[in-house]
TITOR-873177 format. One line per 2 residues: number of its first residue (from 1); their letters; for each residue y, z, x of N, C-alpha, C. Coordinates in pm, whole numbers, m for minus. Each point is the difference from the previous one (the first is absolute). Example, Ala and Ser with C-alpha at 12.3 -4.5 7.8 and 13.67 -1.06 7.14 Angstrom:
! residues 2
1	AS	m569/780/1319/119/0/m89/120/0/90 | 105/m72/m35/119/6/82/109/73/m77
//
This chain:
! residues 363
1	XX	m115/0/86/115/0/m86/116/0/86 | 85/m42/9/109/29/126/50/120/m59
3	XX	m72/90/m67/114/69/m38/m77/142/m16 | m119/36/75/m1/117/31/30/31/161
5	XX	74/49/76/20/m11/112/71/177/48 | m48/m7/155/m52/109/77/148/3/40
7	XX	96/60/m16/108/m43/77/23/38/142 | m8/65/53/76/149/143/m78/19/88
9	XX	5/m6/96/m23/38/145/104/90/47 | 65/106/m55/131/80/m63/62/15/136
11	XX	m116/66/80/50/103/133/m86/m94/165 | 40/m98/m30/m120/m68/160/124/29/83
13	XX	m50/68/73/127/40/125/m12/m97/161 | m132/m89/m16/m32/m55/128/102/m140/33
15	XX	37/m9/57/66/m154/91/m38/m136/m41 | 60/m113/m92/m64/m112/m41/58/m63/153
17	XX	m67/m138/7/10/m101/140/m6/m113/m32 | m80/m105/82/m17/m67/m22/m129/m81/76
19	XX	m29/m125/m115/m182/m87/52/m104/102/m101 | m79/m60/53/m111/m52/m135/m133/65/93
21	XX	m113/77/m28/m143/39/63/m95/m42/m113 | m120/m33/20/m113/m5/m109/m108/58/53
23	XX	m77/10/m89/m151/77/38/m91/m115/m47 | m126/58/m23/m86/m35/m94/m70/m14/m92
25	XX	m8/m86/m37/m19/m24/m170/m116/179/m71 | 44/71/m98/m121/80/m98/m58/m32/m19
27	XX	m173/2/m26/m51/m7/m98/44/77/m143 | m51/m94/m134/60/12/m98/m72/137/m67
29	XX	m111/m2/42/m158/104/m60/45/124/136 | 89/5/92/m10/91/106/84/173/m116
31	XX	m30/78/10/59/131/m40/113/50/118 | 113/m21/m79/145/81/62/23/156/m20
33	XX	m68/69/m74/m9/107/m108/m21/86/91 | 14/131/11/m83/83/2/21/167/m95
35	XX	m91/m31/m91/21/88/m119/m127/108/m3 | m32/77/149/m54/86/38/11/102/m129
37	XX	139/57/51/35/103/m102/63/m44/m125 | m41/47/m77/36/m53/m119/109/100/m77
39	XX	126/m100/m56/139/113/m20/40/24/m159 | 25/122/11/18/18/m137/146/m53/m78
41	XX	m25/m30/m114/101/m63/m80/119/97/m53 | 90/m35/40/165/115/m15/44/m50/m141
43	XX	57/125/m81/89/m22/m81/151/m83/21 | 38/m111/m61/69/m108/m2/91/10/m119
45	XX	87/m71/0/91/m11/m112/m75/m85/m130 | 116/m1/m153/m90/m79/m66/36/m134/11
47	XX	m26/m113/56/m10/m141/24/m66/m57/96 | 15/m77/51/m123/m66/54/49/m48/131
49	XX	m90/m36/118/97/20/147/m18/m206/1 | 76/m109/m65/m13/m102/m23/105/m34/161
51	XX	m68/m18/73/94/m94/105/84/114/80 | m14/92/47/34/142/49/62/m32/128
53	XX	83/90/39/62/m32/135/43/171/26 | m31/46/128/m8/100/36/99/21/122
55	XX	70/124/13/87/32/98/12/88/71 | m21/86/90/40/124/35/77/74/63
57	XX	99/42/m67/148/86/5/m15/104/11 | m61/38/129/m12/146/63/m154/62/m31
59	XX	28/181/m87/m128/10/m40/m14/m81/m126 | 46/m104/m87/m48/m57/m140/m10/m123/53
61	XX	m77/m64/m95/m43/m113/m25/61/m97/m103 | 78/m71/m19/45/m100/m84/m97/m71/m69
63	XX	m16/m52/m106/m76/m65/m64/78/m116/m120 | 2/m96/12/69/m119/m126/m131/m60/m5
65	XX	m4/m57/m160/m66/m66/m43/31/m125/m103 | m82/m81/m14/124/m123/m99/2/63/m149
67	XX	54/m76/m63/50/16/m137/m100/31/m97 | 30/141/m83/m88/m11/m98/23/164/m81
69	XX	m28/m8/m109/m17/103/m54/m58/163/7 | 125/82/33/m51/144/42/m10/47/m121
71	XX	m60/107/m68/70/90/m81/52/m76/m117 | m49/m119/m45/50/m83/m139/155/m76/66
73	XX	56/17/111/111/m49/103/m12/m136/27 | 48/m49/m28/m15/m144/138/118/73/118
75	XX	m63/m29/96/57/3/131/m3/m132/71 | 111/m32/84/m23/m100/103/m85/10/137
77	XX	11/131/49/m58/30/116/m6/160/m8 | m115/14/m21/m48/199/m58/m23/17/147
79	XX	98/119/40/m30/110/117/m68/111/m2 | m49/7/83/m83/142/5/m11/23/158
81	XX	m29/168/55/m8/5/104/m145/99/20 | m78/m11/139/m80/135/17/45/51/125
83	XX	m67/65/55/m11/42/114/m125/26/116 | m58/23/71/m113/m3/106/m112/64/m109
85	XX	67/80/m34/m120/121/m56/12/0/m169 | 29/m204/m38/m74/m8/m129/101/57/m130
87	XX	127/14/14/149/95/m71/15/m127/m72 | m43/m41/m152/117/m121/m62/92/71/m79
89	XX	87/m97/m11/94/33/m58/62/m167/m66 | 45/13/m97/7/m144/m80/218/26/18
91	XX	47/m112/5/151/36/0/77/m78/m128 | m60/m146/m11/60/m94/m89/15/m102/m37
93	XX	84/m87/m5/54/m135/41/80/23/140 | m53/m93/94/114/m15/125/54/m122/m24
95	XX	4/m77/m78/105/m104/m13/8/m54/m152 | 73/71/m67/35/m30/m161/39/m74/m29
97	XX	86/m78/68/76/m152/m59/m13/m89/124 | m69/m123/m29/m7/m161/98/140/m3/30
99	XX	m43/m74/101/118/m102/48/48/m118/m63 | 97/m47/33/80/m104/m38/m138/m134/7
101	XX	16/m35/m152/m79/m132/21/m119/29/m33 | m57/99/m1/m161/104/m8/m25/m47/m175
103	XX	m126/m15/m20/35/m20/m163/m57/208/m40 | 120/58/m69/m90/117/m34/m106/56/m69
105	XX	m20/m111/m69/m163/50/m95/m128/m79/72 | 48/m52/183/m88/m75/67/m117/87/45
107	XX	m89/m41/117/m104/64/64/112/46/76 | m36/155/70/22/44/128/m89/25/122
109	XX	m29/m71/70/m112/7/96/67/51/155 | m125/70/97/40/m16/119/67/92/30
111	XX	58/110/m33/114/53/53/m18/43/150 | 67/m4/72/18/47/164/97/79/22
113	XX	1/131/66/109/62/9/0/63/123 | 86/m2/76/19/65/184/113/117/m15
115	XX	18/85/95/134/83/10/39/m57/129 | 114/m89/m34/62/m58/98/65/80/149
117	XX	56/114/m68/85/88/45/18/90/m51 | 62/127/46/12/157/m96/111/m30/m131
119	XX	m52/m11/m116/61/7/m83/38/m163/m49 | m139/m91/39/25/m172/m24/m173/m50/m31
121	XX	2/14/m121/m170/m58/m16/70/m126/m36 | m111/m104/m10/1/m130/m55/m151/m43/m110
123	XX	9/m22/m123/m99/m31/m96/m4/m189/48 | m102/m68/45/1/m143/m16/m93/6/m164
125	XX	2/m114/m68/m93/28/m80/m5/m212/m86 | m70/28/m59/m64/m158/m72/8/m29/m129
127	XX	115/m100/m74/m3/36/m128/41/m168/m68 | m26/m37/m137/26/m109/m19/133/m66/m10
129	XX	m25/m112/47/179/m40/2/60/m19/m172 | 62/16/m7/106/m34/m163/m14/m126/20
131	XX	m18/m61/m143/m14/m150/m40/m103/m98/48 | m41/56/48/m155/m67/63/m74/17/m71
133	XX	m105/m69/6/m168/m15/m116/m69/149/98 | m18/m20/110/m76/111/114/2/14/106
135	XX	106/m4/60/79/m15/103/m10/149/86 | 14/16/119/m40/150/79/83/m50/76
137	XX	102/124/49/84/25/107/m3/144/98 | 56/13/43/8/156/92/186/43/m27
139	XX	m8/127/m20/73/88/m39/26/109/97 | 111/66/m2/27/123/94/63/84/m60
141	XX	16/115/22/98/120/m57/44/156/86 | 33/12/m22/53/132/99/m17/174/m78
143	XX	41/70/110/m11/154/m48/m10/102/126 | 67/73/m58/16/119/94/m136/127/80
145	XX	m84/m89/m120/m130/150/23/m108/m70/m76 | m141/5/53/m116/m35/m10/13/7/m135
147	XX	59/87/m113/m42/m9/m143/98/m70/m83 | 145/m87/69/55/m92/m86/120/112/m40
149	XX	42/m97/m141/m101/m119/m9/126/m72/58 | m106/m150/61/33/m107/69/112/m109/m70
151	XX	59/m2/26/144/m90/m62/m31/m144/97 | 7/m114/m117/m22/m100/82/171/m88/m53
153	XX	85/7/77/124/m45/m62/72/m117/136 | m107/m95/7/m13/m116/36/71/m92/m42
155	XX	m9/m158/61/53/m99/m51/m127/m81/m114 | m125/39/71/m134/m14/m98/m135/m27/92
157	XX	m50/m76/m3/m200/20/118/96/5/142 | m82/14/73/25/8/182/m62/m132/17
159	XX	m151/m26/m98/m67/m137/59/m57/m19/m126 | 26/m140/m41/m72/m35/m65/m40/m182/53
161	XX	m55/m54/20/m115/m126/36/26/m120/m106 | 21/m126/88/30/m148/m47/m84/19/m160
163	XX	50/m51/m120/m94/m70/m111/m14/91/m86 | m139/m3/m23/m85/82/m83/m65/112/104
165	XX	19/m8/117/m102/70/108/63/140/m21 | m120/113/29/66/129/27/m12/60/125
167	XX	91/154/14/52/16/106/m35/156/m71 | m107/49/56/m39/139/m71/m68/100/111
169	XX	m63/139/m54/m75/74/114/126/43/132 | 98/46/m35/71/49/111/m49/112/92
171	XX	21/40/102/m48/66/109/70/49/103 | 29/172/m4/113/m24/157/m73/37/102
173	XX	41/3/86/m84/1/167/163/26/96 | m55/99/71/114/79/62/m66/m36/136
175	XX	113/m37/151/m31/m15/123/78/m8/40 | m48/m48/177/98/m109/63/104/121/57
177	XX	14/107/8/109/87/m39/69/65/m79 | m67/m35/m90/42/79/m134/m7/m85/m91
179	XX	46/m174/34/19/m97/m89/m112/m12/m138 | 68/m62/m111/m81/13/m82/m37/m140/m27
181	XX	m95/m32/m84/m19/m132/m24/m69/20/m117 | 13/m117/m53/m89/2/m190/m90/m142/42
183	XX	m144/43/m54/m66/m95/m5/m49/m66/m188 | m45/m31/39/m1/m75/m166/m89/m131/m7
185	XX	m70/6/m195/m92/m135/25/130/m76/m30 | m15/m150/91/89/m103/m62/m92/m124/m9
187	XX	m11/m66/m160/m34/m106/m39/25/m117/3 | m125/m112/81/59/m155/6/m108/m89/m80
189	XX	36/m97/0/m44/m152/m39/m129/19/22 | m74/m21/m114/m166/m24/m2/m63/111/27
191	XX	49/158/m74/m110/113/m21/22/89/94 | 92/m74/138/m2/95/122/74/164/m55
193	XX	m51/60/73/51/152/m36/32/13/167 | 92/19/62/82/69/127/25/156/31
195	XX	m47/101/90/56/74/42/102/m33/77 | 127/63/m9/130/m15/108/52/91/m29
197	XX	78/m50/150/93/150/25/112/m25/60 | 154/106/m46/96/m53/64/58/120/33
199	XX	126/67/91/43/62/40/136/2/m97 | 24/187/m12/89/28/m113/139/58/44
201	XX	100/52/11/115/20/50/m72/181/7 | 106/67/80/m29/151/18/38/57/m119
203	XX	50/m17/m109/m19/18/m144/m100/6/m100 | m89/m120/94/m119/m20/m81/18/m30/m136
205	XX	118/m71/m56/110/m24/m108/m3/m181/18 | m21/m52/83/20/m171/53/m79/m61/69
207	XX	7/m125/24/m99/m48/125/134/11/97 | m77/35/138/96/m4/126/107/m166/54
209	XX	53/11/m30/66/m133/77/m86/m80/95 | 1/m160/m63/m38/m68/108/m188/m12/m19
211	XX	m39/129/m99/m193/m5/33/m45/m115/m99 | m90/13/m2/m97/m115/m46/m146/72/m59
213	XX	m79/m41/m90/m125/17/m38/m110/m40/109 | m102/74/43/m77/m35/76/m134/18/m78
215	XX	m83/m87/75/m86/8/m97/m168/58/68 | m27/106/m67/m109/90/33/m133/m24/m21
217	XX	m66/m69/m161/m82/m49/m4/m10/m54/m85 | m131/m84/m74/m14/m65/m159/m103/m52/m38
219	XX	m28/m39/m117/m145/m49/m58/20/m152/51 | m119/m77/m49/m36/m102/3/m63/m39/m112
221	XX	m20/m134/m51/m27/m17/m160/m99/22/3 | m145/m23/133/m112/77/m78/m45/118/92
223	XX	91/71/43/m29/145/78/m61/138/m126 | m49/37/71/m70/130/m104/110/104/m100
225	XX	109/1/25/96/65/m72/33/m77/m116 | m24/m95/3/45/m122/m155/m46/117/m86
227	XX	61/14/m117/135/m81/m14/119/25/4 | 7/87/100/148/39/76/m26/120/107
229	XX	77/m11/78/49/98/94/133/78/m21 | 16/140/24/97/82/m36/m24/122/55
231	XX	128/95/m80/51/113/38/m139/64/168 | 111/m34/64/m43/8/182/101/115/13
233	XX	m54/143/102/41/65/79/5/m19/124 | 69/31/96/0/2/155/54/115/35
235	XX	m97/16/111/m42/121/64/m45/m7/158 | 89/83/110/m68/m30/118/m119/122/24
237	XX	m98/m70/37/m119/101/69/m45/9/162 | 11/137/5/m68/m9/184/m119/74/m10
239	XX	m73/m67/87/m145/84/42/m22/108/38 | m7/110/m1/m40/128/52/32/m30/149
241	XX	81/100/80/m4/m38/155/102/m91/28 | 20/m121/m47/56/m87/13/183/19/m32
243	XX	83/m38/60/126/m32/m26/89/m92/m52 | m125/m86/m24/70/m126/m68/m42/m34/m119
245	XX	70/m24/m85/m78/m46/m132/14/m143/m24 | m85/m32/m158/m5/m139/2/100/m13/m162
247	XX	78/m41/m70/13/m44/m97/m94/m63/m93 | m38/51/m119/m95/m73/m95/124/m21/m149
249	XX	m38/m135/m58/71/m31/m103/m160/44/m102 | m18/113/m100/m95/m3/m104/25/m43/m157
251	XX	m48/m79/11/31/m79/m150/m111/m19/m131 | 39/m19/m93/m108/m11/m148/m79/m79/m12
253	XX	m78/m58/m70/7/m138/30/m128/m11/m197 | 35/m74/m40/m148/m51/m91/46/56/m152
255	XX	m22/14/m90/76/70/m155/m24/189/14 | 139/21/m58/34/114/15/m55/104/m129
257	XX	m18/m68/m120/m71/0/m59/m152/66/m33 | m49/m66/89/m190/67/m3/m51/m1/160
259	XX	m125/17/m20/m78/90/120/18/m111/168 | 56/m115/m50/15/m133/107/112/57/96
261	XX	134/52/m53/77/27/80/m33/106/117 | 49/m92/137/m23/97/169/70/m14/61
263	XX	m11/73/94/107/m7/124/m48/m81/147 | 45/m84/51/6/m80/95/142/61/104
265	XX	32/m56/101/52/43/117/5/m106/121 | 120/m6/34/47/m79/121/51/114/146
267	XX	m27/m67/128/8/100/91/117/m111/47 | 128/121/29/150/m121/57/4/60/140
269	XX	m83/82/62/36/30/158/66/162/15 | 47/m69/81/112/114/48/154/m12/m83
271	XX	31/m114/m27/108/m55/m29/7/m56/m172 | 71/m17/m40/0/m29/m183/90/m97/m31
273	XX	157/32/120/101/m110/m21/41/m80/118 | 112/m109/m59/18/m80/140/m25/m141/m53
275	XX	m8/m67/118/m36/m146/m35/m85/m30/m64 | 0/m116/m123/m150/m65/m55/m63/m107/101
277	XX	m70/44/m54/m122/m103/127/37/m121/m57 | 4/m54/m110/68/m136/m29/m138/m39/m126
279	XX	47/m154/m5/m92/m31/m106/m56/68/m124 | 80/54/m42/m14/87/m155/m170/115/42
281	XX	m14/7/179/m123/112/21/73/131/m1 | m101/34/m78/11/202/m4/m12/74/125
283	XX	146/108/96/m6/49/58/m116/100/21 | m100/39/m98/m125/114/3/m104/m100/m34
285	XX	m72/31/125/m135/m79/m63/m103/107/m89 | m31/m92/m71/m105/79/m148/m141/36/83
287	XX	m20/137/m45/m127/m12/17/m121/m18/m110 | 51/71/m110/m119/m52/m115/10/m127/m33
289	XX	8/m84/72/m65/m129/m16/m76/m45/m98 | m93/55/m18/m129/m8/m68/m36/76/m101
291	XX	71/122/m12/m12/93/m142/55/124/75 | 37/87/m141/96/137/38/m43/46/63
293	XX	81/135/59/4/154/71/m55/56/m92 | 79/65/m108/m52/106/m99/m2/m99/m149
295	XX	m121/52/m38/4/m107/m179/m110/127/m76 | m51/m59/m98/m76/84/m85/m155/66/52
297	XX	m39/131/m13/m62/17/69/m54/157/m95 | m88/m64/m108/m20/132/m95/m98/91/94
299	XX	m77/19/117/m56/114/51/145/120/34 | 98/m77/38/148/101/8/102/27/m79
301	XX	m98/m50/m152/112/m14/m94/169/m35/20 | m27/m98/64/115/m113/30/m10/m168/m100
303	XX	110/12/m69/m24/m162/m123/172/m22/32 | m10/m142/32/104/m44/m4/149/26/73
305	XX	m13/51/156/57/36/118/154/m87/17 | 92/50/1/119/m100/23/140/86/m7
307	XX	81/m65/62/131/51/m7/41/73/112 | m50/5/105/m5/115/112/153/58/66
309	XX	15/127/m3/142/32/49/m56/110/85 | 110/m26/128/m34/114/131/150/93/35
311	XX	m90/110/12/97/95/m11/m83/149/120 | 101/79/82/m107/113/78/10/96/m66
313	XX	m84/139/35/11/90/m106/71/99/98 | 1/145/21/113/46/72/m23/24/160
315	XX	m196/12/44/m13/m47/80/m17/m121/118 | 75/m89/m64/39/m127/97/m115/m95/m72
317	XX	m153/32/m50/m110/m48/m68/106/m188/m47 | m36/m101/14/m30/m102/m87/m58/m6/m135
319	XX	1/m17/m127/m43/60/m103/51/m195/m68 | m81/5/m100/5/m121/m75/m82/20/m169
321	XX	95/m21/m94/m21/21/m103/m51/m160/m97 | m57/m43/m70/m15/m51/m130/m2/15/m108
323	XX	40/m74/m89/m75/m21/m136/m141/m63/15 | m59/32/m120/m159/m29/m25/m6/30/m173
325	XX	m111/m73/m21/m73/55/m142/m101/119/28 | 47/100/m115/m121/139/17/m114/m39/m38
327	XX	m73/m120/m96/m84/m77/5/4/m112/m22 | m145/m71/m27/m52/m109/41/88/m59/m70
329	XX	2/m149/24/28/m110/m91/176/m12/m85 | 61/56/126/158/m23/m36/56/18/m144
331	XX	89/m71/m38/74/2/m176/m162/3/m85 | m74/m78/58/m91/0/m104/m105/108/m75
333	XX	30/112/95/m79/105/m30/105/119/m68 | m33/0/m129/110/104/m51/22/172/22
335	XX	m98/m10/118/14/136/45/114/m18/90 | 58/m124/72/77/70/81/141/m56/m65
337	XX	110/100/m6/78/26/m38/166/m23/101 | m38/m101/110/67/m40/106/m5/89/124
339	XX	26/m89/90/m80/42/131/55/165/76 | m89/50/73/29/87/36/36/m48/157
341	XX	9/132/64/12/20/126/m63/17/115 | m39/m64/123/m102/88/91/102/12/120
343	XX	m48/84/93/106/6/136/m100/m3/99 | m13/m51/160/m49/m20/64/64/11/126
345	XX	m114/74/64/98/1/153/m71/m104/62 | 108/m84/111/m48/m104/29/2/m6/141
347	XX	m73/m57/83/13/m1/149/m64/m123/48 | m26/m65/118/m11/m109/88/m71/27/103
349	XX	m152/m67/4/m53/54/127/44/m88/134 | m16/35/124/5/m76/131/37/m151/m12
351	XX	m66/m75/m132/m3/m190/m15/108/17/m126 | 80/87/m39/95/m18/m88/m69/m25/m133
353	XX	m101/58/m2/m80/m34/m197/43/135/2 | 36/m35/m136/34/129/m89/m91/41/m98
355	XX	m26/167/6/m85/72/m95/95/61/m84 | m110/54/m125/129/95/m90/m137/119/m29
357	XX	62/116/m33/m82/139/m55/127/59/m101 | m90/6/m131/46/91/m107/43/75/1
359	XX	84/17/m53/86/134/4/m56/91/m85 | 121/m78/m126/m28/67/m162/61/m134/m101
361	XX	m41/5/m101/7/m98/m129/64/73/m103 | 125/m102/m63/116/113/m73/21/m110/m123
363	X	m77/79/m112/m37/m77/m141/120/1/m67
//
């Protein structure tokens, strides 16, 4: 769906660069998992964690999710926060009124939200354009404090894409020195779905003067993600021991929908920005090639894996959250009542493959 999406990589404090590393290809049947211990399920707010994006602002945890009904409410983007040791707390709407151009009785998808600076968050978020049949753009808004609410009092999208194409799944990614950058799917000619990424002003309010979209990764018309690729996190990982990390772009890929939707993954190096290699090639070479990282996998009661957002917890830990179905068989099974939550700590052995282990699952 382009329109459940993982937004935040909130707090990556490591150095973006530049050039491109690859590994080697997964097997598709290989297990990324390790669900040794098995985690118990936390009390959650009442709605559903649809496209979640996670942050962490000290000891709490930020939490946005896309649009949908709390409490008999429509909300645009329902906040809630926890903490290490499992504390929810539900807050509201963090962004009550669209932006300029936003249609308001549209979808709200995607939301992404960073703390730019003490006392400067930024909401990116995904919503339909006004006067269009189904049109998707990207949106921004501002606020003083993780709970809003976010004022988006713009001229109207930051990006929206030639035609009918959309420009959805926003993403921030912090480096380089602090610099921020938003990544995002952007849509072309003949099905292609694009990860890219561009560099944002120290506001995290604009694109920086002078940048450009670079482009990170993308489907192919008959690659295993058909029938689309989307909401992608980026996240740098280092190996135990090691001082250097590698950049991974993790992305959706297949219907968001039912038990098909997984996660696939591109390895960009050391480096994320900088020159394009040219010829419309993706700076990260893919490694699921051939079929996902994480997908459905009922011995771990895992259905329908996607949306991935990275965030650390207060010990420095890498941590990576999804949406999923609590069971089998997506919309179609009327037990589940929209997707929940899992969190995963994630790490990279010696060859840069990445594992994940369970945390806890938040219904």
């Amino acid at each position: 769906m382009g329109h459940q999406r993982l937004a935040i990589a909130g707090l990556v404090l490591a150095t973006l660069a530049l050039g491109c590393v690859g590994t080697d290809s997964v097997d598709d049947e290989s297990s990324s998992v390790d669900s040794d211990q098995a985690a118990d399920t936390s009390k959650t707010f009442a709605g559903h964690f649809a496209s979640p994006t996670v942050v962490r602002d000290g000891a709490r945890h930020e939490v946005y999710v896309a649009k949908q009904t709390v409490n008999g409410k429509s909300m645009n983007a329902p906040h809630g926060s926890f903490t290490d040791f499992g504390a929810w707390k539900f807050h509201g709407d963090a962004l009550p009124k669209l932006g300029k151009h936003a249609s308001p009785h549209g979808v709200v998808w995607a939301p992404a939200a960073a703390k730019i600076s003490e006392g400067h968050w930024m909401l990116y978020y995904t919503a339909h354009l006004e006067g269009t049949e189904e049109k998707k753009c990207i949106w921004r808004a501002h606020a003083t404090s993780a709970n809003g609410p976010f004022k988006d009092d713009y001229d109207g999208p930051i990006q929206c894409q030639e035609g009918s194409h959309w420009a959805i799944d926003p993403y921030l990614v912090q480096g380089d020195g602090g610099k921020w950058h938003l990544a995002a799917r952007l849509d072309e000619p003949g099905g292609i779905n694009t990860i890219q990424i561009r560099r944002l002003d120290a506001t995290g309010e604009h694109f920086s003067n002078g940048s450009k979209w670079k482009l990170l990764t993308k489907n192919a018309p008959h690659s295993w993600e058909q029938p689309v690729l989307e909401n992608a996190g980026i996240v740098q990982l280092t190996p135990k021991g090691e001082t250097e990390g590698h950049w991974f772009v993790f992305y959706s890929g297949r219907a968001w929908d039912d038990d098909s939707y997984a996660i696939g993954y591109a390895d960009c190096g050391t480096r994320i920005t900088g020159e394009d290699r040219g010829d419309g090639e993706p700076r990260c070479k893919k490694v699921t090639t051939d079929g996902p990282w994480l997908k459905t996998n009922a011995d771990d009661n895992l259905f329908g894996p996607g949306t991935p957002t990275f965030f650390t917890d207060e010990e420095g830990h890498t941590l990576m959250s999804i949406q999923a179905w609590q069971h089998k068989n997506g919309k179609r099974n009327k037990d589940n009542h929209g997707q929940i939550m899992k969190t995963y700590k994630i790490k990279v052995d010696d060859h840069y493959k990445p594992s994940v282990k369970l945390l806890h699952t938040d219904t």
